[in-house]
C-alpha positions in Angstrom: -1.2 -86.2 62.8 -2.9 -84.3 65.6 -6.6 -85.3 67.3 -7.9 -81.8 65.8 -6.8 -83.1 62.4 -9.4 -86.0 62.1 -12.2 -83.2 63.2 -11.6 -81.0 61.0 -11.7 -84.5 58.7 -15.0 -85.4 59.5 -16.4 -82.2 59.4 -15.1 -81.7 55.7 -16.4 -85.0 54.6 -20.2 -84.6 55.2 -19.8 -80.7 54.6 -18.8 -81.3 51.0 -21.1 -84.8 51.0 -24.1 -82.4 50.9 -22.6 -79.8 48.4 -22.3 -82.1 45.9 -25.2 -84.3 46.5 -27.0 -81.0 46.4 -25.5 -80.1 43.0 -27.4 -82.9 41.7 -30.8 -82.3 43.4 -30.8 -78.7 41.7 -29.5 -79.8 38.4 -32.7 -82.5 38.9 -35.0 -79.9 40.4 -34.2 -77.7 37.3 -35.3 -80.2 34.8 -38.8 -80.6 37.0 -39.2 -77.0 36.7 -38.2 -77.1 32.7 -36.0 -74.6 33.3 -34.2 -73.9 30.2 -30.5 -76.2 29.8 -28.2 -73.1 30.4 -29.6 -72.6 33.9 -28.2 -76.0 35.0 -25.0 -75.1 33.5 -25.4 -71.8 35.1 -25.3 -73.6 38.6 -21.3 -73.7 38.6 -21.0 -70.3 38.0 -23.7 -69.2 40.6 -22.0 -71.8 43.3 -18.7 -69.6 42.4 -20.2 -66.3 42.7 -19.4 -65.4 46.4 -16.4 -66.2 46.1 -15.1 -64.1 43.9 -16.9 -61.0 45.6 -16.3 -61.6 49.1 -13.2 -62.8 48.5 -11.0 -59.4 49.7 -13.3 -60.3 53.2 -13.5 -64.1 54.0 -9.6 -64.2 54.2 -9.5 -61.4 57.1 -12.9 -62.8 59.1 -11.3 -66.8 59.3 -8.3 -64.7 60.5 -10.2 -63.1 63.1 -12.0 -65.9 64.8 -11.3 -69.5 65.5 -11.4 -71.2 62.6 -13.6 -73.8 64.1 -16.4 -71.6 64.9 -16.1 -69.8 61.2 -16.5 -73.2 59.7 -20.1 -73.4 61.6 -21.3 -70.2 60.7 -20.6 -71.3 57.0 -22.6 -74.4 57.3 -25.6 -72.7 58.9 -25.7 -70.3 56.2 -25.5 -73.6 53.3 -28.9 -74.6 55.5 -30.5 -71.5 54.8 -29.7 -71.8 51.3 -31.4 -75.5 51.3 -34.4 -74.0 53.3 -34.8 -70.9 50.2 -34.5 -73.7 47.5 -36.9 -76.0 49.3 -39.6 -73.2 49.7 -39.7 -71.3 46.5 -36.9 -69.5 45.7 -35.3 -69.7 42.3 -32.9 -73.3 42.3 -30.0 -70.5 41.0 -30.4 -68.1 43.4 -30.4 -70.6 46.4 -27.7 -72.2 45.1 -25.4 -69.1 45.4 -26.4 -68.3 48.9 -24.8 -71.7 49.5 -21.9 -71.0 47.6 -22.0 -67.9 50.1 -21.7 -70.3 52.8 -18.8 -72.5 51.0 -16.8 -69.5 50.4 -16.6 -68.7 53.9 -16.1 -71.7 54.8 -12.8 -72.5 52.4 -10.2 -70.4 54.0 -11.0 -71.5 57.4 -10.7 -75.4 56.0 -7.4 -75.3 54.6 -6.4 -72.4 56.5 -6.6 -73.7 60.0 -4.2 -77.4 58.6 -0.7 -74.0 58.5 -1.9 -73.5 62.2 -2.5 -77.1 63.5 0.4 -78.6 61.1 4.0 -78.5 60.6 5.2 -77.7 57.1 6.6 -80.8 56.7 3.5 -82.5 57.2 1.7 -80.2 54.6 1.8 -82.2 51.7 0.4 -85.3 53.8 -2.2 -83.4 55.3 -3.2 -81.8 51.8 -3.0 -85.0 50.5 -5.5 -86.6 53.3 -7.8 -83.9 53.3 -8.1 -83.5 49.5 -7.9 -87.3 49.4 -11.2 -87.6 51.9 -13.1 -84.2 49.9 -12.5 -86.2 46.6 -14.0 -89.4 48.8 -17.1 -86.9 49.8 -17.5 -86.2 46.0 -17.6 -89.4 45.3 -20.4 -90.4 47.7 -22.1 -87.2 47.7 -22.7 -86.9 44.0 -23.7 -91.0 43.8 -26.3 -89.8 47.4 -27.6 -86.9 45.4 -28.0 -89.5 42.0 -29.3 -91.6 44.6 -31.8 -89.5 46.5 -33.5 -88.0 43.4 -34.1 -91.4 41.5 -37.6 -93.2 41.7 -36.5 -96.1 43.9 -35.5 -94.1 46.9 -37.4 -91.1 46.3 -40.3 -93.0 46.4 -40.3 -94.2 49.7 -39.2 -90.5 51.4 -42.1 -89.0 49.7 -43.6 -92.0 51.1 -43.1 -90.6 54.6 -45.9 -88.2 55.9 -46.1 -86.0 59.3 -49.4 -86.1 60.7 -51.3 -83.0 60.7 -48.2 -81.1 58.9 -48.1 -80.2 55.0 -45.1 -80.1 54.4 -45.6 -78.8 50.7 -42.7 -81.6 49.7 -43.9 -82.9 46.8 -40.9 -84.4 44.4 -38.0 -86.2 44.4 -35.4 -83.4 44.3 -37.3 -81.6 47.6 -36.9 -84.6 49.3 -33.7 -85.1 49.1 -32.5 -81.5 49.7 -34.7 -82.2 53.2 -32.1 -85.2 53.7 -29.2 -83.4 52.3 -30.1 -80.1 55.4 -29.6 -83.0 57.6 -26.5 -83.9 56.3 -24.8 -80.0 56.6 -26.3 -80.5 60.7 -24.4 -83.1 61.2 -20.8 -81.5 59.8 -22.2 -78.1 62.1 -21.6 -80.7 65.0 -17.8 -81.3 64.2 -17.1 -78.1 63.9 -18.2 -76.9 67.3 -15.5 -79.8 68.1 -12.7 -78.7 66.9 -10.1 -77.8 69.0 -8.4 -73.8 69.2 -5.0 -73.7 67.7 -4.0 -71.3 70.0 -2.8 -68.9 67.2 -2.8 -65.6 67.7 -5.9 -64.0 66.4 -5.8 -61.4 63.4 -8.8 -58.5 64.3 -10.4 -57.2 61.7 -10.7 -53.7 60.5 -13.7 -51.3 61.9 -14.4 -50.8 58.3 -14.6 -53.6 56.6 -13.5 -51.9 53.1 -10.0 -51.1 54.3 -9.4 -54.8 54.0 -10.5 -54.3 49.7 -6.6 -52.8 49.4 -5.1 -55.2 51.7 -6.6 -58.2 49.7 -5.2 -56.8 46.0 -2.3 -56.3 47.9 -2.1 -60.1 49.1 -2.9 -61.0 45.4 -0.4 -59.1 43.9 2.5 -60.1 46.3 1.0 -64.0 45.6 1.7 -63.6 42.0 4.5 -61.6 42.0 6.8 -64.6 44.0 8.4 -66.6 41.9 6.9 -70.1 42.9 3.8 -69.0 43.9 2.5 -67.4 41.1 3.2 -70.9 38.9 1.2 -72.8 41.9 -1.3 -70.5 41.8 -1.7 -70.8 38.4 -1.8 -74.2 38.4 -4.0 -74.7 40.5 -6.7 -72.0 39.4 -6.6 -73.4 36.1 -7.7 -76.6 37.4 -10.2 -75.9 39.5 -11.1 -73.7 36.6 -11.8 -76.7 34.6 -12.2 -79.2 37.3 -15.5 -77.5 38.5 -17.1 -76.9 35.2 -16.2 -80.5 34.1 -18.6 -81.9 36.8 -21.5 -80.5 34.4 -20.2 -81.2 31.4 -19.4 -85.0 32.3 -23.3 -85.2 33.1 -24.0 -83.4 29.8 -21.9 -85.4 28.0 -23.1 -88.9 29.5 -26.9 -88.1 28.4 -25.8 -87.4 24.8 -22.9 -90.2 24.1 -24.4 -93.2 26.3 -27.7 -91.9 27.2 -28.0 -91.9 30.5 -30.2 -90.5 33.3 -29.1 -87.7 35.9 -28.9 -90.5 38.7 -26.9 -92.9 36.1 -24.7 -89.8 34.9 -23.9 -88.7 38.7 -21.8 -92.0 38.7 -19.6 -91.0 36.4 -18.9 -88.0 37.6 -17.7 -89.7 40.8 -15.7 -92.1 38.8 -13.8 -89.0 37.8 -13.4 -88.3 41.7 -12.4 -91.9 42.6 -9.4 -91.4 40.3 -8.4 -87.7 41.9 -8.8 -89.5 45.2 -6.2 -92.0 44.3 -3.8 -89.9 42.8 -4.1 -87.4 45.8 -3.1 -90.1 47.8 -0.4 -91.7 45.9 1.1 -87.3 45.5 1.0 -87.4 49.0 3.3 -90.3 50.0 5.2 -89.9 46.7 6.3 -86.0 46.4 8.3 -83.8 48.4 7.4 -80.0 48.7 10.0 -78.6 47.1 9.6 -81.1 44.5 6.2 -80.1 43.5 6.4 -78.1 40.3 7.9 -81.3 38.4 4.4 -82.4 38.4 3.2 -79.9 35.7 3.6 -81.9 32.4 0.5 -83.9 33.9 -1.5 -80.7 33.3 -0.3 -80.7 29.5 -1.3 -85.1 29.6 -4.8 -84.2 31.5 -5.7 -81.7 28.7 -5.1 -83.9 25.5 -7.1 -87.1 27.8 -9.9 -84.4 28.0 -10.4 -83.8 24.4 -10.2 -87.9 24.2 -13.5 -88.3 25.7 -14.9 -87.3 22.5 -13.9 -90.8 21.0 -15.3 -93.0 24.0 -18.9 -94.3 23.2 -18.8 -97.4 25.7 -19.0 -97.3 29.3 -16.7 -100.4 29.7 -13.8 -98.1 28.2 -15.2 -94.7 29.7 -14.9 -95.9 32.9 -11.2 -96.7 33.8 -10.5 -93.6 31.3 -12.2 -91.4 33.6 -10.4 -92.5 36.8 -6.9 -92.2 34.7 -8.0 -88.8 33.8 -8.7 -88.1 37.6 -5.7 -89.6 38.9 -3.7 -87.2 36.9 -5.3 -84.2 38.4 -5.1 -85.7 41.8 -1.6 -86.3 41.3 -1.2 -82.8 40.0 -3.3 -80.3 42.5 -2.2 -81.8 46.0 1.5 -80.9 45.7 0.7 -77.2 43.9 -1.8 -77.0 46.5 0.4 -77.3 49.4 3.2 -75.3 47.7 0.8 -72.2 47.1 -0.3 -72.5 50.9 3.5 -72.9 51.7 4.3 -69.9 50.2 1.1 -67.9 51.1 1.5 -68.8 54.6 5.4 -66.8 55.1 3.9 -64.0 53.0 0.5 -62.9 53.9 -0.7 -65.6 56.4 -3.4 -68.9 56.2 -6.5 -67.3 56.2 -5.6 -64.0 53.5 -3.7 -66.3 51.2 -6.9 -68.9 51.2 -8.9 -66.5 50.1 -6.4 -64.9 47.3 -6.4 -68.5 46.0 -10.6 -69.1 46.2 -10.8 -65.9 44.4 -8.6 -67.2 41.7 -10.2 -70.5 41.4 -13.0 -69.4 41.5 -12.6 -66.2 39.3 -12.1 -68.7 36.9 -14.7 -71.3 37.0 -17.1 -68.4 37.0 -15.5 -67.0 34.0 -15.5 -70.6 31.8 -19.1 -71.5 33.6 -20.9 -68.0 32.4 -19.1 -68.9 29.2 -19.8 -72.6 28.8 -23.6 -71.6 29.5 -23.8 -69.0 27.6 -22.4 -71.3 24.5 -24.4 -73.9 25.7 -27.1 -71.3 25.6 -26.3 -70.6 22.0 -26.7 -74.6 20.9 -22.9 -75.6 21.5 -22.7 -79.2 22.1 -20.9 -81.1 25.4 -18.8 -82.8 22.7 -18.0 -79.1 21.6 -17.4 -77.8 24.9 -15.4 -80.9 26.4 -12.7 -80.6 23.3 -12.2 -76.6 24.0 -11.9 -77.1 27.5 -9.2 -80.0 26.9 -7.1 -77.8 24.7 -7.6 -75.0 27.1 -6.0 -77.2 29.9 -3.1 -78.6 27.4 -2.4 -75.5 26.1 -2.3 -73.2 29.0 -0.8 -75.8 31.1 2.2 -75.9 29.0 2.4 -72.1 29.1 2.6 -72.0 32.7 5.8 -74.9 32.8 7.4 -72.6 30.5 6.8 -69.6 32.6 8.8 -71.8 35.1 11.4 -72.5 33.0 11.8 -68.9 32.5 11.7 -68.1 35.9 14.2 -70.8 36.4 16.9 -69.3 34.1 16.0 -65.4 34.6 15.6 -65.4 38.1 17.5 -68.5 39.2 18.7 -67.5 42.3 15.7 -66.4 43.7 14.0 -69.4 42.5 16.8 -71.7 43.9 16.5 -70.0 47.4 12.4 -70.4 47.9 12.8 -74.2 47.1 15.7 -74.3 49.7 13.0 -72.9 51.7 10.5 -75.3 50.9 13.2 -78.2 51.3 14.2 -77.1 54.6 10.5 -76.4 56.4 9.8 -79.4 54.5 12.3 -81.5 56.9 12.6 -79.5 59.7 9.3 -78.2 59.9 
């Protein structure tokens, strides 16, 4: 791997360290508030919300300008978000002006591994880089667990300024104060990381021709033959992924009663397993061997719906990093076939954003869903069995929509995997 590679690394790790500590703060600083339980749900949704409606934009503008320097601009603006939620400003609202920040940020992080990378070294790289996010998860929702229970809380409310109120008065504001250092510090490795050299894309002088262009990217996405099944793959598992992060804190408090900070373990139990399997789909599968991982959608689903059964922690646990290891194993190689193939059609930075968009068109449209349900008096043991068949059941839809495409269209199909075979050992 190139130097540039462990930048962009570290910069990744403590950028999504803070988003998902932070998830936890606001869940917590919600509860303070006695917000009602669908605004907490609601957070997933409201993280996804930029996404989805700058999506025909953030593809162009990491296109335009190094991707390094984009990456910074996105972290500034996830400060400013900390700084609203810290002084006032409604936990849901700031919340989304970080997801503004994360959504720019997206296409520039995966986007700038087709510049630096060969294709052969895809897979790896997606496996490293999803591998050390799923590592950040991990960490960042046991800080945020962490930072807003009494034994550490206590002594950073302890601290005091002299002379200066600083108006921070609970646990969750204390740790968003920490967690704004945290997004500094992944501001400074981006500033390090190196030019590609690639040939910059300039954008538009109005900014709503690129609305066209980006249906047009989407449409030609779905419309090849192996990327549409990766990129249906993959948005229905981020789909589920993201929503699940809730749910598994919902679903702690009610079967083994447990507090935000004990819940947030979990939760990265689930990313300790995805870590693991991102790893071992890394070494183990080839890029043109990547859609024979499907049927662990269909087993990922039906171990979803078995939560419902578990009532002990002892068993919960090495369940939950099965269950993650199985997504792990699934996402990295889709992952790295949809950029594959979204990369010789439309370029890194548009095909990025076609693919946040989806994602995250999705866990908008099961969040605002789940929390309206939830709003309604549907329980986590209700919503963690309809999300399981949902996965199951629409996973083995898409492997059949590859079988299809297998017979129908063989050819074609047959020629894009040579493709993939060949940049995947020449490249």
């Amino acid at each position: 791997m190139k130097r540039g590679f462990y930048t962009i690394m570290a910069a990744q790790f403590f950028s999504s360290l803070a988003d998902n500590a932070l998830f936890i703060a606001a869940v917590e600083l919600l509860k303070t508030l006695h917000a009602a339980p669908w605004q907490a749900a609601a957070l997933v949704p409201m993280f996804a919300l930029f996404y989805v409606v700058l999506a025909p934009f953030v593809g162009a503008f990491a296109d335009a300008r190094p991707k390094g320097q984009v990456m910074f601009f996105s972290n500034a603006i996830k400060v400013i978000g900390c700084l609203l939620m810290l002084f006032g400003t409604h936990p849901l609202l700031a919340f989304a002006i970080v997801g503004l920040g994360a959504a720019s940020y997206s296409p520039a992080k995966y986007g700038i591994l087709t510049e630096l990378l060969p294709p052969s070294q895809l897979v790896k790289a997606n496996g490293w880089i999803e591998g050390l996010t799923i590592a950040s998860i991990i960490l960042g929702i046991l800080l945020g667990g962490q930072l807003v229970g009494q034994a550490l809380s206590s002594h950073l409310l302890a601290i005091d300024i002299p002379l200066i109120d600083t108006g921070i008065d609970t646990a969750p504001e204390a740790a968003i104060t920490v967690l704004i250092a945290v997004y500094a510090l992944a501001a400074w490795f981006n500033l390090r990381i190196p030019h590609t050299g690639v040939e910059m894309r300039p954008l538009p002088r109005n900014p709503l021709e690129l609305v066209p262009d980006f249906w047009t990217c989407n449409a030609r996405l779905w419309r090849d033959r192996l990327g549409q099944i990766s990129l249906a793959t993959t948005t229905l598992f981020w789909g589920v992924s993201g929503n699940l992060r809730y749910i598994i804190l919902a679903w702690s408090a009610v079967a083994l009663g447990y507090s935000t900070t004990q819940a947030s373990s979990l939760t990265g139990v689930v990313a300790l397993g995805t870590a693991i399997g991102a790893v071992l789909a890394s070494l183990r599968v080839r890029l043109d061997r990547a859609t024979t991982v499907m049927p662990l959608g269909i087993a990922m689903g039906v171990l979803v719906v078995a939560m419902n059964f578990i009532g002990d922690v002892r068993v919960a646990a090495p369940f939950l990093i099965l269950l993650g290891a199985l997504g792990g194993y699934l996402v990295v190689p889709m992952n790295a076939l949809l950029q594959h193939r979204g990369h010789n059609l439309m370029g890194a930075g548009r095909s990025i954003a076609v693919q946040n968009f989806n994602e995250q068109a999705c866990i908008l449209g099961l969040g605002a869903l789940y929390s309206l349900s939830a709003g309604l008096g549907l329980s986590a043991f209700g919503a963690i069995a309809a999300f399981g068949t949902l996965v199951a059941g629409m996973m083995w839809l898409i492997r059949r929509w590859h079988r299809r495409n297998c017979v129908v269209h063989k050819d074609e199909v047959e020629h894009l995997l040579e493709l993939a075979r060949h940049d995947n050992v020449h490249g």
